[in-house]
ZAMARGU-4260 file (C-alpha; in steps of 0.2 Angstrom, whole numbers, plus 5000, padded with zeros to 4 digits):
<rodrens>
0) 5000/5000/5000 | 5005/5016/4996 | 5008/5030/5009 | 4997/5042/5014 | 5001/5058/5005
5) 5007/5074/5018 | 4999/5090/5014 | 5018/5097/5006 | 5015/5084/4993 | 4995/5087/4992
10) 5000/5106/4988 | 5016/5104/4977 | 5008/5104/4961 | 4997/5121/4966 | 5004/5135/4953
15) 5009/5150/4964 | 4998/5160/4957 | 4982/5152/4961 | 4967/5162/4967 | 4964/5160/4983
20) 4948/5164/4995 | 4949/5172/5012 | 4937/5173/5024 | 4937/5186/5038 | 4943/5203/5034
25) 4948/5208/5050 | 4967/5214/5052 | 4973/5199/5050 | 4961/5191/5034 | 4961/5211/5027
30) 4982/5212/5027 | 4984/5194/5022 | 4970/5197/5005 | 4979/5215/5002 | 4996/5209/5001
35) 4991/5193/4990 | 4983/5208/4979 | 4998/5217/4977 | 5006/5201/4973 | 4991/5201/4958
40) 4983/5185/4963 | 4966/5182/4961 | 4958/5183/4978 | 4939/5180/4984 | 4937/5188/5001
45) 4919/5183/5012 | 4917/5190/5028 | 4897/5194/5035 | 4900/5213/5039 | 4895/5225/5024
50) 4905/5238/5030 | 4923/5227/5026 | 4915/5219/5014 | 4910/5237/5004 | 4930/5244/5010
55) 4937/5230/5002 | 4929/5228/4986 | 4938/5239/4975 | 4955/5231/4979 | 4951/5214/4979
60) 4947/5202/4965 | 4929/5198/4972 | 4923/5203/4989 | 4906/5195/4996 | 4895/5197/5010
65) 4890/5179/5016 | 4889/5168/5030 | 4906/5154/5027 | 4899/5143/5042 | 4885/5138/5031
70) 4890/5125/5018 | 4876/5129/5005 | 4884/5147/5002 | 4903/5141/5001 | 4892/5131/4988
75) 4884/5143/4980 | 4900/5156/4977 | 4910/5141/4971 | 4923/5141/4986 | 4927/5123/4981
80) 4934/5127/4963 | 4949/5137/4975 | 4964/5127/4978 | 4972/5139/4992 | 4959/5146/5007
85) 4963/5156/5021 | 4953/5156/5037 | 4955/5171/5045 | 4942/5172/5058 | 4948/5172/5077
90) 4937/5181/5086 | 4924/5165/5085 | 4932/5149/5090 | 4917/5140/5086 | 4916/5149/5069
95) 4934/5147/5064 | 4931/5128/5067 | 4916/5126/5058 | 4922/5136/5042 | 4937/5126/5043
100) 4928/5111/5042 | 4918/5115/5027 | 4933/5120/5017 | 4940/5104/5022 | 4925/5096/5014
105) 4925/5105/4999 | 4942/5097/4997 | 4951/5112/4997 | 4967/5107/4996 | 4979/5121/5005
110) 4971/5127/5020 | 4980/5140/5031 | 4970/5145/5049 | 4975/5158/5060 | 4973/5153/5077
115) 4972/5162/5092 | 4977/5148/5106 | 4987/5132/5105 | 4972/5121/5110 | 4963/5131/5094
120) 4977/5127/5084 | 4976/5109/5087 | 4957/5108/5083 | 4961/5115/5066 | 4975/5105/5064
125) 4962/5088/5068 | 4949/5092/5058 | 4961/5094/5043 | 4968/5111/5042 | 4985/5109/5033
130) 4994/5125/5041 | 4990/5135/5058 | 4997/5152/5062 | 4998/5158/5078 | 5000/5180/5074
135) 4997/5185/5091 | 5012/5175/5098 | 5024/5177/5084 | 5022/5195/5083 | 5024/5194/5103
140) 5038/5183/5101 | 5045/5193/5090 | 5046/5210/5098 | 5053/5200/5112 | 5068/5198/5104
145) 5070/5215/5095 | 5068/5223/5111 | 5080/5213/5122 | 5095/5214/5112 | 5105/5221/5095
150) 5093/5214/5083 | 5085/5223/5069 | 5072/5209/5063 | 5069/5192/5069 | 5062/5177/5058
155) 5058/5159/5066 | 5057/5147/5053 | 5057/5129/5066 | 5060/5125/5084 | 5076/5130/5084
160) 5082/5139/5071 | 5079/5158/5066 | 5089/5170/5054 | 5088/5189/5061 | 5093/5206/5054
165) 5106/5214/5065 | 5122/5226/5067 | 5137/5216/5068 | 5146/5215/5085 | 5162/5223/5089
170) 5173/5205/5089 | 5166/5204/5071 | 5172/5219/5065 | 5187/5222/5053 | 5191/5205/5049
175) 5188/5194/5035 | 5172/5181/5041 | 5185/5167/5035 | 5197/5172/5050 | 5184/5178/5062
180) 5181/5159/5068 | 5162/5165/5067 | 5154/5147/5069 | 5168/5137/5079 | 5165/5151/5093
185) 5147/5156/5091 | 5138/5142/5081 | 5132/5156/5069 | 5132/5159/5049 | 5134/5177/5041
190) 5122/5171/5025 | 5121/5191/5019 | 5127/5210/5019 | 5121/5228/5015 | 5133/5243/5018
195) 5126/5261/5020 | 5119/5266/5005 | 5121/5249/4994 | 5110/5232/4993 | 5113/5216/5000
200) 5124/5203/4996 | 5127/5187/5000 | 5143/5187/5012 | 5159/5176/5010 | 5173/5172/5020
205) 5183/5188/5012 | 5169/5198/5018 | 5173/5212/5030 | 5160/5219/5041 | 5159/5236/5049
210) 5149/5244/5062 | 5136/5252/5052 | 5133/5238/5041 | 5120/5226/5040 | 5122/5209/5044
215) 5107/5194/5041 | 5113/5180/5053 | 5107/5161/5053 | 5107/5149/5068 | 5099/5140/5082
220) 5088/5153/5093 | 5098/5151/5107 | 5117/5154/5098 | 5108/5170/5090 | 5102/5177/5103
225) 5122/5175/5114 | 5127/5182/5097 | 5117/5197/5097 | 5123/5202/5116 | 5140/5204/5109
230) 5147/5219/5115
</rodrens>
């Protein structure tokens, strides 16, 4: 017997520039619908208060008053033809979960869910959901880390591992990365660089960093964040 398929391999054939339906336009739906337009992809937004519904509809694709807990009218504005869906409703556990479950019978077959607790997130992820976010507690976790140390920009991408945006520290000033001993002694990777006034680039071992300059540094949240308290 063959093995079940994961939802990465449901989702790898999707083109990137599918249409994709969001429901909710709160902060969260509205910001994620209005970048996927900027992006030009095709988006259907629903939500059940005129007011968003009327603000969005000259920037989106299609934007429809309707009620996304009720099957019939997913039916009936043809949700099911939409290979991407975001769920974007939090304020309404129950809601989020029933929505969630219809898309997951329409047989969706990307569906991302913002939820607003870890034992939400794990009801979406039963019922079938394929990607939970959690934007509370990354942008709280976030901020964390900017606050508490050089960083510029933090991005966690697994349990362990992040890349951040930050001034180099002072031992990695002046000296080529190749000599700097950079991951023997602090367990990080230099991947990219900007000087004042110029773009990024990736960085190599002749690569010299000043104090002005823009580092983007890999590694495991823990070696980062030592790195970062480098005086």
């Amino acid at each position: 017997m063959a093995d079940a398929s994961t939802p990465s391999d449901i989702a790898s054939d999707i083109p990137a520039d599918a249409p994709v339906l969001v429901i909710g336009l709160g902060r969260f739906g509205a910001a994620t619908a209005g970048q996927l337009a900027r992006l030009d992809r095709d988006v259907l937004a629903i939500d059940e208060d005129p007011a968003l519904v009327q603000k969005w509809a000259d920037r989106l694709t299609h934007a429809v008053q309707a009620d996304a807990r009720s099957v019939e009218a997913l039916h009936q504005l043809g949700a099911g033809d939409f290979p991407v869906a975001v769920v974007a409703v939090g304020t309404s556990i129950e809601s989020s979960v029933l929505i969630a479950a219809n898309l997951v019978d329409l047989g969706i077959r990307q569906i991302w869910a913002k939820a607003v607790s870890q034992a939400h997130g794990t009801i979406l992820s039963r019922i079938g959901v394929h990607h939970v976010v959690y934007p509370e507690a990354e942008a709280g976790e976030r901020v964390a880390h900017l606050v508490s140390n050089r960083m510029l920009d933090y991005i966690r991408f697994d349990d362990d591992f992040a890349i951040v945006k930050m001034h180099p520290p002072k031992p990695l000033r002046g000296i080529p990365l190749g000599q700097s001993g950079l991951r023997s002694k602090h367990g990080v990777t230099v991947v990219g660089v900007k000087q004042p006034g110029g773009d990024f680039t990736y960085a190599s071992t002749e690569t010299v960093l000043h104090e002005r300059d823009i580092a983007i540094v890999s590694g495991s949240i823990g070696d980062l964040e030592r790195f970062a308290r480098l005086k």
